[in-house]
C-alpha positions as CSV (number, residue, x, y, z in Angstrom):
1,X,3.7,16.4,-19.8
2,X,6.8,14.6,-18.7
3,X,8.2,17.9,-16.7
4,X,4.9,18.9,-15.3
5,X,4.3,15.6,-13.8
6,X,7.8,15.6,-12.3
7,X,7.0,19.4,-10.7
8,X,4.1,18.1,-9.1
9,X,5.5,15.0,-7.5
10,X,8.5,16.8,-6.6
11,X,5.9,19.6,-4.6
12,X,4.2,17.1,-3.5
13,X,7.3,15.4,-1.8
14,X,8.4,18.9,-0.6
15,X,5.4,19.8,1.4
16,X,5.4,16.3,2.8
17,X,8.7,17.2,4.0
18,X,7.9,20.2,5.4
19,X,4.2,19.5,6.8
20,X,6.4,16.1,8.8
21,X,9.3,16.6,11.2
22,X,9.7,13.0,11.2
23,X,10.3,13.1,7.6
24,X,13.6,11.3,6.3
25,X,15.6,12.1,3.7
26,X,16.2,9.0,1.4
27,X,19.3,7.1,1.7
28,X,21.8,7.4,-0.6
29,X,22.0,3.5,-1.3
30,X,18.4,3.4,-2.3
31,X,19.1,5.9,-5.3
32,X,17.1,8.3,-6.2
33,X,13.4,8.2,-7.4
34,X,12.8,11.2,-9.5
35,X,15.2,10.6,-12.1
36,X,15.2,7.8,-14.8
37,X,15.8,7.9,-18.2
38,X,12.0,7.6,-18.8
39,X,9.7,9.1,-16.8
40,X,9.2,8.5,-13.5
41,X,5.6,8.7,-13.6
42,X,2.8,8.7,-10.6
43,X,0.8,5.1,-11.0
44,X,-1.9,6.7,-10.1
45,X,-1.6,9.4,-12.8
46,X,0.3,8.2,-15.9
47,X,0.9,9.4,-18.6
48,X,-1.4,8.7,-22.0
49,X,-0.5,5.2,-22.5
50,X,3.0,5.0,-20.8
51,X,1.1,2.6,-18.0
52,X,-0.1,0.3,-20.5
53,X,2.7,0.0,-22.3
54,X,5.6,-0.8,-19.4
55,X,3.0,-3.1,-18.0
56,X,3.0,-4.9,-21.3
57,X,6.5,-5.6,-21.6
58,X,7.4,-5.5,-18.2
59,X,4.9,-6.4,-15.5
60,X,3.0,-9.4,-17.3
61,X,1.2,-11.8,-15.4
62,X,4.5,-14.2,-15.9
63,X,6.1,-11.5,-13.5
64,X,3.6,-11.2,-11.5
65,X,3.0,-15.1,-10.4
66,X,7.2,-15.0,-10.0
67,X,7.8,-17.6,-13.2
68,X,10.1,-15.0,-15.8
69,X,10.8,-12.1,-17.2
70,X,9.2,-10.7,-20.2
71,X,12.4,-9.0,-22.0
72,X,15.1,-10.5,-20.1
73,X,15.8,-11.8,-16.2
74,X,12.9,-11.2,-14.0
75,X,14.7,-9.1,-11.9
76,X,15.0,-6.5,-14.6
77,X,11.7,-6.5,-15.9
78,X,10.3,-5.4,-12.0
79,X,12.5,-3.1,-11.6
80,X,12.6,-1.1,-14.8
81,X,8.4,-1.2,-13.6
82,X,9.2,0.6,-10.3
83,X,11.8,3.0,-11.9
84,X,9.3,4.4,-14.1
85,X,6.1,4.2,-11.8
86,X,8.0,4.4,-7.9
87,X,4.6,3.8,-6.4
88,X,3.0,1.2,-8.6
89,X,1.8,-0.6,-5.6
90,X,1.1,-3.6,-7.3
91,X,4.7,-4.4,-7.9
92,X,6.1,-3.0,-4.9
93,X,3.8,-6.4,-3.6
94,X,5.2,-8.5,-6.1
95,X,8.7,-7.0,-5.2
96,X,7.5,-8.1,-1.3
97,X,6.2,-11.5,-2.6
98,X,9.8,-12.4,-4.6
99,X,12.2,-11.3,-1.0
100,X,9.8,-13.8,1.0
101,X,9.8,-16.6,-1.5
102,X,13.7,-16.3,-2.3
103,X,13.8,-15.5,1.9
104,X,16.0,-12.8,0.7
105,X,15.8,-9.0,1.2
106,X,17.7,-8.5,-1.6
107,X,16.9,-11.0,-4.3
108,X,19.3,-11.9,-7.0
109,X,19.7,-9.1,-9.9
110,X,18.1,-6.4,-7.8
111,X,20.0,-3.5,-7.2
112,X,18.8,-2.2,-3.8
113,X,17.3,-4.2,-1.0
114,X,13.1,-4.4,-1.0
115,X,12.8,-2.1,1.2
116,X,14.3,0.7,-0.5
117,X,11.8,0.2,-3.0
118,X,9.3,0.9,-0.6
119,X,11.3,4.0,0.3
120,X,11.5,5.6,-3.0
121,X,7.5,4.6,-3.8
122,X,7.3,7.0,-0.4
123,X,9.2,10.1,-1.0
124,X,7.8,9.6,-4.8
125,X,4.6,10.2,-4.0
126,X,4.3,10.9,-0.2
127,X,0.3,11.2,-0.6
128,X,-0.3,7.6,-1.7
129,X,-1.9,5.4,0.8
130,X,-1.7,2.7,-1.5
131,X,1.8,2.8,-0.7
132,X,1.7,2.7,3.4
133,X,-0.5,-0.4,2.8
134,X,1.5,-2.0,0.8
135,X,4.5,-1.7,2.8
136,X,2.8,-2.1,6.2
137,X,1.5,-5.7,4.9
138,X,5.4,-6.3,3.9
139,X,6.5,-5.0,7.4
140,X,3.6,-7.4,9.1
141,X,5.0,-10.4,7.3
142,X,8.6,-9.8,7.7
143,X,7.8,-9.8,12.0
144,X,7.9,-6.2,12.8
145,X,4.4,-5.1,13.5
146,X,5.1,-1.8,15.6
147,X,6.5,-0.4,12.9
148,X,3.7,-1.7,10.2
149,X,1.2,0.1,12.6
150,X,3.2,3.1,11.6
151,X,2.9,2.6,8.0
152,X,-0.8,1.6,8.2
153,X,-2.3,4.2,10.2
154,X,-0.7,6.7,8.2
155,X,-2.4,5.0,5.3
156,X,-5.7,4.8,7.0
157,X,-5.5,9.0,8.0
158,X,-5.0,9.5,4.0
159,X,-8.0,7.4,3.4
160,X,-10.2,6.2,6.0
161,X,-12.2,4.1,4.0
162,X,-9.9,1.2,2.7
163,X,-11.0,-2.1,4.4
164,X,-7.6,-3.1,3.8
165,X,-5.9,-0.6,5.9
166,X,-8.2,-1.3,8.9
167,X,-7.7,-5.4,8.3
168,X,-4.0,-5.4,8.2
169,X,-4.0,-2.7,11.0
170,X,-6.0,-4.9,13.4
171,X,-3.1,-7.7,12.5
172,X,-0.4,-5.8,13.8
173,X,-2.4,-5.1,16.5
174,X,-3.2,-8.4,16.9
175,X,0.6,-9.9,16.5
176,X,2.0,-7.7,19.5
177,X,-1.2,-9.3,21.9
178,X,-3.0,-5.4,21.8
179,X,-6.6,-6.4,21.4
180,X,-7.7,-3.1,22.4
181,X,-6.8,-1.3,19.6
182,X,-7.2,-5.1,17.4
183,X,-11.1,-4.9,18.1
184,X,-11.9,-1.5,16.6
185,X,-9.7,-2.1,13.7
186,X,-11.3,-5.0,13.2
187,X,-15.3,-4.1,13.6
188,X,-14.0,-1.1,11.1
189,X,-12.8,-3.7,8.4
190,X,-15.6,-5.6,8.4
191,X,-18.0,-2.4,8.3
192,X,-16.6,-1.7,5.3
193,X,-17.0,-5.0,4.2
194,X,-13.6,-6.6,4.1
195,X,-14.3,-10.6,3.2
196,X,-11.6,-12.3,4.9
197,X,-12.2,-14.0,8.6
198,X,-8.7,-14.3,9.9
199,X,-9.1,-11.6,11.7
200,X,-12.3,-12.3,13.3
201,X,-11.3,-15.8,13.9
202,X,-8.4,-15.3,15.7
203,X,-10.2,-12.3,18.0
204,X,-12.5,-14.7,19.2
205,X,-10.0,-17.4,19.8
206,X,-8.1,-14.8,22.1
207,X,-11.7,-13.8,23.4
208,X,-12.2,-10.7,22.8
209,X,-14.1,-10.2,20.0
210,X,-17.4,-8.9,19.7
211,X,-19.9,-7.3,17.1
212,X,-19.8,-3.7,16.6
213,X,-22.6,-1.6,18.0
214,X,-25.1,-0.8,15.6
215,X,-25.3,2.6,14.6
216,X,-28.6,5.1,15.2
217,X,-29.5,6.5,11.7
218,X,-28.9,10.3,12.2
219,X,-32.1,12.6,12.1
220,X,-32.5,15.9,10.1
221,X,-33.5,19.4,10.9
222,X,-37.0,18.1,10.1
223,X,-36.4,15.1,12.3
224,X,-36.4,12.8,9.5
225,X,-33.8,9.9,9.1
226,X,-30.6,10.8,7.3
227,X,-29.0,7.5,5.2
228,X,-25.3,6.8,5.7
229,X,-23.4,7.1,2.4
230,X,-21.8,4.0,1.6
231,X,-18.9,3.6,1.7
232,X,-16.1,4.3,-1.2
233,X,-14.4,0.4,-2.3
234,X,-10.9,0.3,-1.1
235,X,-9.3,0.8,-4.2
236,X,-11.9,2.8,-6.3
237,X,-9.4,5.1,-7.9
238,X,-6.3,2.6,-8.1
239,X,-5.8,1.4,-11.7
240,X,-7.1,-2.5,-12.8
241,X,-5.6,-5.2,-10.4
242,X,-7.5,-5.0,-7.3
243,X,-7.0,-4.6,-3.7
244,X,-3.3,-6.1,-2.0
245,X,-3.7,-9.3,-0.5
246,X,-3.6,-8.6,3.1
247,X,-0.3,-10.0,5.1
248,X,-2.4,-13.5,6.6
């Protein structure tokens, strides 16, 4: 099971590589993500009980809030998390969360800067929009909002129905003054029911916000009204933990 996951994330990242000329290889300092003395494994696919267990020991909710390790120094316990599953998203955040709160991009006991985590989660598994969102909310809070638009609409082309994406995409938007492309990403966000008003709020204090238009039910062959579909939750198919918090 071990071997066939690898082969699949390993074609995975080869046709990304291929199907993107702007593909980069990984950097030599951030190490390499598909080998580790266990696993790695996909988050979003693991292995039997292989999630369950590293999250046990190593991704507790002591880690999580930032307070201590589990079986040794903090700083061990999250990354021995994100060795075996690169793209758990949820502890790439925490990973995001611990640089901020130390105001350090490479906190203490960590052996590569946060952003190479963020790297190897994305030549892992190239596919995972959970990913993209993750690190465009990290990119957004650490001031560099062009290239969090980057990260986020890529996320958004993968799946175009995560409130999320279209939130924190408006906010990059919004942080480099384009309320053009703020506005749509906004209206989207809130369509898909995103519950947060920071967005909102700061669109109408720069006056330009406005309500979407609503949208004419489409009509059948037989002329009879067609219902929308609703749309999917953000993170339907993510594993227990919910959405990321979005960058403000």
């Amino acid at each position: 099971m071990q071997m066939g996951n690898r082969i699949r994330s390993v074609a995975l990242a080869g046709w990304a590589l291929l199907a993107s000329g702007s593909a980069l290889a990984l950097g030599s300092e951030c190490g390499d993500p598909f080998h580790n003395a266990t696993g790695p494994f996909d988050y979003r696919y693991p292995e039997g009980k292989m999630l369950g267990m590293v999250e046990h020991r190593h991704y507790t909710e002591d880690i999580r809030q930032l307070r201590r390790g589990t079986t040794g120094a903090l700083a061990g316990d999250l990354a021995y998390t994100l060795r075996v599953f690169p793209n758990h998203y949820r502890a790439l955040q925490t990973m995001s969360e611990w640089s901020f709160k130390t105001k350090s991009k490479k906190p203490e006991g960590q052996p590569y800067v946060v952003e190479c985590w963020f790297e190897r989660g994305l030549h892992y598994a190239p596919d995972d929009p959970m990913v993209k969102l993750v690190y465009g909310i990290h990119l957004i809070k650490a001031g560099r909002p062009q290239d969090a638009v980057k990260q986020l609409e890529a996320a958004i082309a993968e799946d175009p129905n995560n409130a999320s994406s279209y939130y924190n995409l408006g906010l990059a938007y919004a942080d480099q003054k384009n309320y053009e492309k703020a506005l749509p990403n906004a209206q989207r966000a809130y369509e898909l029911g995103f519950p947060l008003p920071g967005l909102r709020q700061r669109l109408v204090k720069a006056g330009v916000w406005r309500e979407p238009e609503p949208k004419v039910p489409e009509q059948g062959a037989s002329g009879e009204n067609k219902e929308t579909p609703e749309a999917r939750p953000p993170v339907e198919d993510a594993p227990a933990g919910g959405a990321p918090a979005p960058a403000q």
